[in-house]
C-alpha positions as CSV (number, residue, x, y, z in Angstrom):
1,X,-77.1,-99.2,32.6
2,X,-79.5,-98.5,29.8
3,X,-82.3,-99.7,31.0
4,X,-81.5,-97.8,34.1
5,X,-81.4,-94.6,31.9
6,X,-84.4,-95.1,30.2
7,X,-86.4,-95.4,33.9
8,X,-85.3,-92.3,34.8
9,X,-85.9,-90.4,31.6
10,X,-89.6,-92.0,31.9
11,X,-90.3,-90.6,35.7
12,X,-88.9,-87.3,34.5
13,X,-91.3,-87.4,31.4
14,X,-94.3,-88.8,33.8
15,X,-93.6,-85.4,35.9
16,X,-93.1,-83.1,33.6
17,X,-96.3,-84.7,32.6
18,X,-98.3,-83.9,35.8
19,X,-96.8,-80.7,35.7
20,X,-98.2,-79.3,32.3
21,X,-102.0,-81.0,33.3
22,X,-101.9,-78.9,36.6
23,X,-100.7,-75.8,34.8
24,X,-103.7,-76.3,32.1
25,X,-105.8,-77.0,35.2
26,X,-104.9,-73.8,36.4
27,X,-105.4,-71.8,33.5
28,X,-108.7,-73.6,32.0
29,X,-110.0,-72.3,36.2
30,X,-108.6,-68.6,36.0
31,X,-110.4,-68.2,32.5
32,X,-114.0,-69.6,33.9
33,X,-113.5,-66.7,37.0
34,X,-112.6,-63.9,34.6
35,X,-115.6,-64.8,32.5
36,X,-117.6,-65.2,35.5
37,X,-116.6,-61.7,36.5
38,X,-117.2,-60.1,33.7
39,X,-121.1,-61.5,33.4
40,X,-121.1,-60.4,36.9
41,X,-120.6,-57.1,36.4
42,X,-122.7,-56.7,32.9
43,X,-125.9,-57.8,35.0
44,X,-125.2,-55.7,38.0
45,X,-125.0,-52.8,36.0
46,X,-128.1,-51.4,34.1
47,X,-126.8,-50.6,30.3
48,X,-128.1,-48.6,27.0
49,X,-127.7,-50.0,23.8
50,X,-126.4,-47.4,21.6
51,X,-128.0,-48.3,18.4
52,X,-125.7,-45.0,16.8
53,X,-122.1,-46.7,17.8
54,X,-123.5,-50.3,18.5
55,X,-121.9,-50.3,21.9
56,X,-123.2,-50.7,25.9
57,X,-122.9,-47.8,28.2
58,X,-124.1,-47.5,31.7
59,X,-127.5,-45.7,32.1
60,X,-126.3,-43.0,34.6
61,X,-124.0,-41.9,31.7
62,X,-127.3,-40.7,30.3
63,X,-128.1,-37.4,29.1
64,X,-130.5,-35.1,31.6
65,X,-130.2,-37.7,34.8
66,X,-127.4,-35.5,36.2
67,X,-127.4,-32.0,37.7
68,X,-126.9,-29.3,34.8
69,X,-125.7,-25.7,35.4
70,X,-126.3,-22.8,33.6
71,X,-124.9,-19.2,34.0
72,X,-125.9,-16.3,31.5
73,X,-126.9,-12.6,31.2
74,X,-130.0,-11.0,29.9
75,X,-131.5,-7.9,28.8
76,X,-135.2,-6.1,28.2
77,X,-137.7,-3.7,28.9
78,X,-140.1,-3.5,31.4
79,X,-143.6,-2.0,31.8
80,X,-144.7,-1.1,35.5
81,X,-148.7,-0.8,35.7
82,X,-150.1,0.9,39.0
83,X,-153.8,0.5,40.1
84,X,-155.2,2.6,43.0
85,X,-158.3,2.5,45.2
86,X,-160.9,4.4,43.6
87,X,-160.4,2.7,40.3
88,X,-159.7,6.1,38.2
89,X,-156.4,6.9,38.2
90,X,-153.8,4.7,36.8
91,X,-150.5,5.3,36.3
92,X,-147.3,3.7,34.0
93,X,-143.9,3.4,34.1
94,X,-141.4,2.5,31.7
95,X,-137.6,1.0,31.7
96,X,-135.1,-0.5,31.2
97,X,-133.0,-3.4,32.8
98,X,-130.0,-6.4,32.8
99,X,-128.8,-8.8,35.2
100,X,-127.4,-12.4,35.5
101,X,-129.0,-16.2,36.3
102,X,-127.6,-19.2,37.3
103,X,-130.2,-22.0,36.5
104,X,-129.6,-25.3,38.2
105,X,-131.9,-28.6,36.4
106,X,-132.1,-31.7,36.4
107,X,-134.4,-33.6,33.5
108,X,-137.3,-31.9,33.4
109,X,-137.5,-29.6,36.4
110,X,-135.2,-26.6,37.5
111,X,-134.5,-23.6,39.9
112,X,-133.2,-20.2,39.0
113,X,-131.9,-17.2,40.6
114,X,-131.4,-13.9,39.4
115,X,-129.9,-10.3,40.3
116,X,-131.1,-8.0,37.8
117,X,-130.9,-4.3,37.5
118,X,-134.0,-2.1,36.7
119,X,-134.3,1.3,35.7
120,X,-138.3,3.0,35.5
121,X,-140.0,5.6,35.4
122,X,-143.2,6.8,36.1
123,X,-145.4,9.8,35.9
124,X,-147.7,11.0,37.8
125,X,-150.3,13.5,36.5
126,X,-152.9,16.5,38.1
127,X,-152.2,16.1,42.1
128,X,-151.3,17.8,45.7
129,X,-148.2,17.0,46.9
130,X,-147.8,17.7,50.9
131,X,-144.3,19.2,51.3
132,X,-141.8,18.4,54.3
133,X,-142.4,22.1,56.0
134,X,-146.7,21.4,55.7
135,X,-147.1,23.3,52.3
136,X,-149.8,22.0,49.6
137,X,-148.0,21.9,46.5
138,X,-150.5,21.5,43.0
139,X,-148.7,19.8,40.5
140,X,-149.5,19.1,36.5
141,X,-146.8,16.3,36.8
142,X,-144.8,14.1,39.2
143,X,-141.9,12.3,37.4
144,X,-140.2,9.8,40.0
145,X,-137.2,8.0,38.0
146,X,-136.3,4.9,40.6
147,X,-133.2,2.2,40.1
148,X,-133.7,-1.1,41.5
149,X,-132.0,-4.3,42.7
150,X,-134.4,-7.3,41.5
151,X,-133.9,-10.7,43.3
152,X,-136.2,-13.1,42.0
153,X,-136.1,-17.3,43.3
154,X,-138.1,-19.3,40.3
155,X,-138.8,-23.1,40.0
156,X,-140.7,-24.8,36.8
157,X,-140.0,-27.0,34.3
158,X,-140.0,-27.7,30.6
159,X,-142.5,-28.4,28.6
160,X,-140.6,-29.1,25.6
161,X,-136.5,-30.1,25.6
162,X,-134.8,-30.9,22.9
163,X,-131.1,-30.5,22.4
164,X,-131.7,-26.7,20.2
165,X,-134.8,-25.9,21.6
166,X,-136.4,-25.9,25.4
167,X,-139.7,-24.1,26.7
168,X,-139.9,-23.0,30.1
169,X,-142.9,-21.9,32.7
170,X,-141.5,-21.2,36.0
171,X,-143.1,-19.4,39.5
172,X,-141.9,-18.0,42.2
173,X,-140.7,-14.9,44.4
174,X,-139.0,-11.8,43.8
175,X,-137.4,-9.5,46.5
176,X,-136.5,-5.8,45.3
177,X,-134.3,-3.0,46.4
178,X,-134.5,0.8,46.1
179,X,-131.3,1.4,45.2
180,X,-131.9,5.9,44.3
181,X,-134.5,7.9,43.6
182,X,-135.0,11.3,41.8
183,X,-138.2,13.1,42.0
184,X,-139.2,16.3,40.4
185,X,-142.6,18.2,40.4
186,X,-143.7,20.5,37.1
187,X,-145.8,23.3,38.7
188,X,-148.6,25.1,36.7
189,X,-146.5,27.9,36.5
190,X,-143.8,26.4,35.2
191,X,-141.6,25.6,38.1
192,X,-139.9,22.8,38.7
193,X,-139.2,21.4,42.5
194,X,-137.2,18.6,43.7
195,X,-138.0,16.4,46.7
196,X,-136.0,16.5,49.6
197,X,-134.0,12.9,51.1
198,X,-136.7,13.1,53.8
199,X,-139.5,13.8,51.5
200,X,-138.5,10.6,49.7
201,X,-139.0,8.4,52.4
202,X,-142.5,10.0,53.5
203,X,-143.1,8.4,50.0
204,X,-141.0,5.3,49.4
205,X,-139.9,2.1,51.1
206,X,-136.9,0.5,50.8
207,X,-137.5,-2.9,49.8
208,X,-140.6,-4.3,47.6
209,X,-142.1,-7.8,47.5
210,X,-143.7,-9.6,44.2
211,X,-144.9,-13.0,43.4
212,X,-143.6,-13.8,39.2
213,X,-144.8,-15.8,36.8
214,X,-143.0,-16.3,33.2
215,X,-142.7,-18.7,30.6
216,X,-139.4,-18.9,28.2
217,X,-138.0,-20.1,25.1
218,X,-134.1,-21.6,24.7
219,X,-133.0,-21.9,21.2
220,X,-129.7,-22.9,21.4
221,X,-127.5,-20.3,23.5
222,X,-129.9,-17.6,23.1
223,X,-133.4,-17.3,25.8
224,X,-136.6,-15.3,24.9
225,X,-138.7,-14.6,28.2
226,X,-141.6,-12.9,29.3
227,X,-142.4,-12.1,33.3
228,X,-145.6,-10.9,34.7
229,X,-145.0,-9.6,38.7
230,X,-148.0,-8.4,40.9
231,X,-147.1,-6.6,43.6
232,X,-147.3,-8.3,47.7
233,X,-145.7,-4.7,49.3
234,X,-144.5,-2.2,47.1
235,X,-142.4,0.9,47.2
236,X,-145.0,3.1,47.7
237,X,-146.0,4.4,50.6
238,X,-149.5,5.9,49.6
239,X,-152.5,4.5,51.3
240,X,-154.7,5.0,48.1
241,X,-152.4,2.8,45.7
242,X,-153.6,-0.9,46.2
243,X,-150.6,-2.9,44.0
244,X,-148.3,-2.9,41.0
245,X,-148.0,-4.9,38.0
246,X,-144.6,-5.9,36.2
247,X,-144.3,-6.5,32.6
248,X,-141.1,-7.9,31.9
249,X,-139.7,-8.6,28.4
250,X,-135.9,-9.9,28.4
251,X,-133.3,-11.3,26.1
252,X,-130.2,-13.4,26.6
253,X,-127.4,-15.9,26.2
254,X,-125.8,-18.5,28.2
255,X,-122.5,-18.7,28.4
C-alpha cells in the first residue's frame, strides 16, 4: 500500500514537474518578444538625445519642423512719395495706419497676410484743376486726404531665429482699396472748394496695385518692420503721374 502511495505521489511530482518547465518556457519566450519589440521600435524611429534631461525623444517632436501660426496687430506711419513725367514736380504724403497679420512658418521660411488700414495725405501745390461743368479752376493748393484698405500677400524667411530674437526679409504683393476721399482746393483768393462725388472719380480709381519689399525684427512678442511699396497701378488717374512710392514704418505684438 505504501509503495503504491509513494508511485503515485512521484507521477504527481514528475507532472507538476513538466508543468513549471513549460510555464518557464513560456515566460523566458514572452520576455525575448517584448524585448525584441521594443528594439524594434527604438530603430524604426529616428530619436534626439537630450543631453539637458538625458532622455530619447522622437525627432518630429523637434522644435521648428512643424507648422507655426502667428496672429498679431501692428501700428506705424507711412510716407507716400509721388514721381511724375517731366521730373519737376513731386509730391508727399503723410499718414497714419494699423491692421492685423496672420503669419504661417515652418523652419526657416514663411507666408504672411495682412489687412491694414491707411490713412494719408497729400498736397498738391500751384495747379489747374478742370471742374465737372468745364471751368479752369487755379489753385495754390490741392489737399486730398484718402483712407485705404491695404491687402498685402508676403513670403521670406529668416535670416537669423533664435527663441527671443528673429530677423525677417520678405516680398510680395499688395492689393489696395479706396475706401473715402475728401478733397478741397485753396484758391488765390482765399476760397476754398470741394470736389464733387463725380469729380472724384475723373481723378481716382478704386483699387491700387504695389509690389513690397520689407525686412523685420521679432524680439520676443514685440516686431519692428520697415516696407518699401512701388506702385504697378495707382489711384490716380492723371496721365502725367508715372508711380508712387510707400514708406512704411510699423510696430507690433503677437498675441
Amino acid at each position: 500500500m505504501c509503495e503504491g502511495y509513494k508511485i503515485n505521489l512521484f507521477i504527481i511530482k514528475s507532472k507538476f514537474d513538466k508543468r513549471v518547465k513549460l510555464l518557464n518556457v513560456i515566460l523566458l519566450l514572452l520576455i525575448s518578444a517584448t524585448t525584441y519589440a521594443n528594439n524594434f521600435m527604438d530603430d524604426s524611429i529616428p530619436v534626439q538625445y537630450d543631453i539637458y534631461k538625458q532622455k530619447r525623444k522622437p525627432l518630429f517632436f523637434k522644435t521648428g519642423s512643424r507648422i507655426h501660426l502667428q496672429l498679431g496687430a501692428q501700428i506705424g506711419g507711412n510716407l507716400n512719395y509721388f514721381r511724375y513725367k517731366n521730373g519737376v514736380q513731386r509730391d508727399v504724403s503723410v499718414g497714419y495706419q494699423g491692421g492685423l497679420f496672420l503669419r504661417v512658418s515652418r523652419q526657416w521660411a514663411f507666408a504672411q497676410i495682412e489687412v491694414n488700414m491707411l490713412r494719408s495725405t497729400v498736397f498738391l501745390k500751384n495747379g489747374v484743376f478742370r471742374s465737372e461743368i468745364k471751368n479752369n479752376i487755379p489753385f495754390d493748393e490741392m489737399r486730398m486726404k484718402y483712407y485705404t484698405v491695404g491687402i498685402p500677400f508676403l513670403f521670406g524667411g529668416y535670416a537669423v531665429k533664435n527663441p527671443l530674437y528673429k530677423l525677417r526679409f520678405y516680398n510680395g504683393i499688395e492689393a489696395a482699396f479706396l475706401t473715402k476721399v475728401n478733397v478741397t482746393i485753396e484758391q488765390n483768393d482765399n476760397e476754398v472748394y470741394r470736389l464733387t462725388r463725380n469729380e472724384k472719380r475723373k481723378i481716382f480709381r478704386s483699387e491700387q496695385f504695389s509690389y513690397q519689399l520689407g525686412m523685420g525684427m521679432d524680439i520676443a512678442l514685440f516686431l519692428i518692420d520697415i516696407k518699401y511699396s512701388v506702385g504697378m497701378r495707382n489711384f490716380f488717374k492723371e496721365s502725367y503721374r508715372t508711380q508712387t512710392h510707400l514708406f512704411q514704418f510699423t510696430v507690433g505684438m503677437i498675441f
